[in-house]
Residue, then its C-alpha position, 0 to 999 in steps of 0.5 A: x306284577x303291578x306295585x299296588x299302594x304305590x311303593x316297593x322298597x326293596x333294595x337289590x344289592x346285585x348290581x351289575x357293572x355298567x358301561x364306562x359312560x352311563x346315560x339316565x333321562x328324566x321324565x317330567x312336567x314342563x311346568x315352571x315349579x316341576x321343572x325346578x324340581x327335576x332339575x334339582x334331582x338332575x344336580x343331586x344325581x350328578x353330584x353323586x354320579x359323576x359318570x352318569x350324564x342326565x337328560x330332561x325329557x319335558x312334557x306338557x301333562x293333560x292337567x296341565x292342558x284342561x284349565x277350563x273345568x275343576x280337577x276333580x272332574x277332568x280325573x283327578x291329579x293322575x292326568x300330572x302323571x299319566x304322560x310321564x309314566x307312558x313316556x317311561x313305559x315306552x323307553x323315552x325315560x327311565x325316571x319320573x320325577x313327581x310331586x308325591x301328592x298328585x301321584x295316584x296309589x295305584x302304580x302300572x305293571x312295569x314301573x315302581x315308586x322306590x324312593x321319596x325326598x326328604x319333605x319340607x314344610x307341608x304347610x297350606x298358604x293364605x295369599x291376598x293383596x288386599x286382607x292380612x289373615x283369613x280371619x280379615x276376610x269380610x263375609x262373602x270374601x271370594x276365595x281361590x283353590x283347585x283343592x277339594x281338600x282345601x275347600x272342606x277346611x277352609x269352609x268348614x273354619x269359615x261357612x261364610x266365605x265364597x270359595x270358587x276353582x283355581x286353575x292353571x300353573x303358579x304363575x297364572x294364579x298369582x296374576x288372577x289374586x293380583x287383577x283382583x278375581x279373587x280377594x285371597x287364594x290357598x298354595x302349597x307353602x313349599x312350590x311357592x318358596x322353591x321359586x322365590x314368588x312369596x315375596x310378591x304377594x303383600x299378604x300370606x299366612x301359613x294356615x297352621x290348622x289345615x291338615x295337607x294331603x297325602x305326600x305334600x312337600x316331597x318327591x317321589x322318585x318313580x323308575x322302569x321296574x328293570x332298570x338297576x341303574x335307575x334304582x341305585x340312583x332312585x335309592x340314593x335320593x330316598x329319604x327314610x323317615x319321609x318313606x315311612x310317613x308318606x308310606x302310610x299316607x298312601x296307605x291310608x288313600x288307598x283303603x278308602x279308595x280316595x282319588x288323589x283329588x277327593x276331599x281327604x286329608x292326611x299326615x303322618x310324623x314321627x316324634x322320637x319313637x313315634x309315629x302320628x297320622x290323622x286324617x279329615x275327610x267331609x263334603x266340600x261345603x265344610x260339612x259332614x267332617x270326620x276326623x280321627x287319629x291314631x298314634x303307635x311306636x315307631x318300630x310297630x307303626x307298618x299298619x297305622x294308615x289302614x288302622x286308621x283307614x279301618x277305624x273310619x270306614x267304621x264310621x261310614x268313610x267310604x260312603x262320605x266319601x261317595x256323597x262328597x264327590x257327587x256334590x263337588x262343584x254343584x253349584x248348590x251344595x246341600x247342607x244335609x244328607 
């Protein structure tokens, strides 16, 4: 049976004994910055099970093949996890890991998302040779991201900027920021530190007022459904609080029946005995924005994303969303329905 919304958190506590030399392969992306990330899970698992010998098993995703067309309308972030997913529903890998962002709510017949890192800084990162904050930018200031999310909030905080498509891995686009295509680009805070490449870049400014999309900062550990040696490792690596948060994320995704690349923003914390997820969804151009929030204890807190997912298809969330994808990359974007 198909794990819909993305995450099964049961834990099976009747393990079987295992051989005296166990082998677990890792499916992922060959991207420098997912290849940190695997490798780091790599040493976690190895630090935990010195009996387990890990392998790689590098892939180069569609997404990371088509750099000539925006994201949104090659599929979406599913084209980051596609391959790696075909690759363990194939036998050639028992583990994917993924950057919880790009993984779709929907997750195929045979495979589970049953574990998610602790998330770091989720923060969006303003990036320029030339201009110390956003609010330096001239008018007309040509700014650089592949995130309709990004897109909705930058020109929604600034209408007079010009915000144009960024493909390609971390690397290529600090390299076009630095021959001058772009006076400022928008990164995730967390690819950029994990591979030391801030301090490259003479401005950067963490742009507190961006809400981040579902699951930025934290990995998802997805593995083959029958696989109890992948799910006790998976389980070792999961993170509860970071489960919950990003658990209602997804929830809140999928019952607006967002693609992972539609202009949607949500986050989910916890304060004490609280949870929090607001939410921002609009068109592209930084117009038509809705946004809500709602709050409720921890221990009661199981519903809040489709609470909120409820509350603003209310107010016509669905049929924003609808609207705002149609308009996406349209050269001229209308300022009114």
């Amino acid at each position: 049976m198909s794990t819909v919304y993305g995450i099964n958190h049961a834990k099976n506590t009747n393990r079987s004994k295992y051989p005296a030399v166990r082998k677990i392969t890792i499916a992922t992306r060959a991207s420098q910055l997912a290849l940190w990330q695997a490798y780091h899970i790599k040493g976690r698992i190895e630090a935990t099970f010195t009996d387990v010998q890990v392998e790689l098993n590098e892939i180069t995703s569609m997404g990371d093949k088509i750099l000539d067309k925006p994201l949104a309308l090659v599929g979406g972030k599913g084209h980051f996890t596609k391959e790696l997913e075909d690759e363990m529903l194939s036998g050639n890998a028992d583990i994917a890991v993924h950057s919880l962002k790009d993984v779709p709510t929907y997750i195929p017949e045979g495979l589970e998302l049953v574990a998610i890192t602790e998330r770091q800084d989720q923060s969006d990162l303003y990036l320029s040779h030339k201009y110390a904050t956003l609010a330096e930018l001239p008018n007309g200031a040509v700014v650089g991201t592949t995130s309709l999310r990004r897109r909705m909030q930058i020109l929604a905080k600034r209408p007079d900027l010009t915000v144009k498509d960024l493909r390609g891995n971390v690397n290529t686009r600090l390299r076009k920021l630095a021959e001058g295509q772009y006076d400022a680009i928008i990164l995730a805070y967390i690819g950029l530190a994990r591979l030391d490449l801030i301090k490259d870049v003479p401005y950067s400014q963490k742009l507190d007022f961006m809400i981040p999309p579902m699951g930025q900062a934290a990995l998802g550990i997805e593995i083959v459904s029958d696989n109890e040696l992948a799910h006790e490792i998976a389980m070792t690596l999961n993170h509860e609080p970071s489960f919950l948060c990003t658990e209602q994320e997804r929830d809140f995704v999928a019952a607006i029946e967002a693609g992972c690349s539609a202009p949607v923003a949500v986050n989910a914390t916890i304060d004490g005995d609280t949870m929090h997820i607001v939410a921002m969804i609009g068109y592209p151009d930084g117009t038509h924005i809705l946004r809500e929030e709602l709050s409720a204890p921890l221990a009661e807190s199981s519903g809040l994303g489709k609470s909120l997912a409820a509350k603003m298809i209310e107010q016509g969330a669905v049929e924003l969303l609808v609207e705002a994808e149609k308009i996406a990359f349209k050269s001229e974007m209308p300022q009114r329905l």
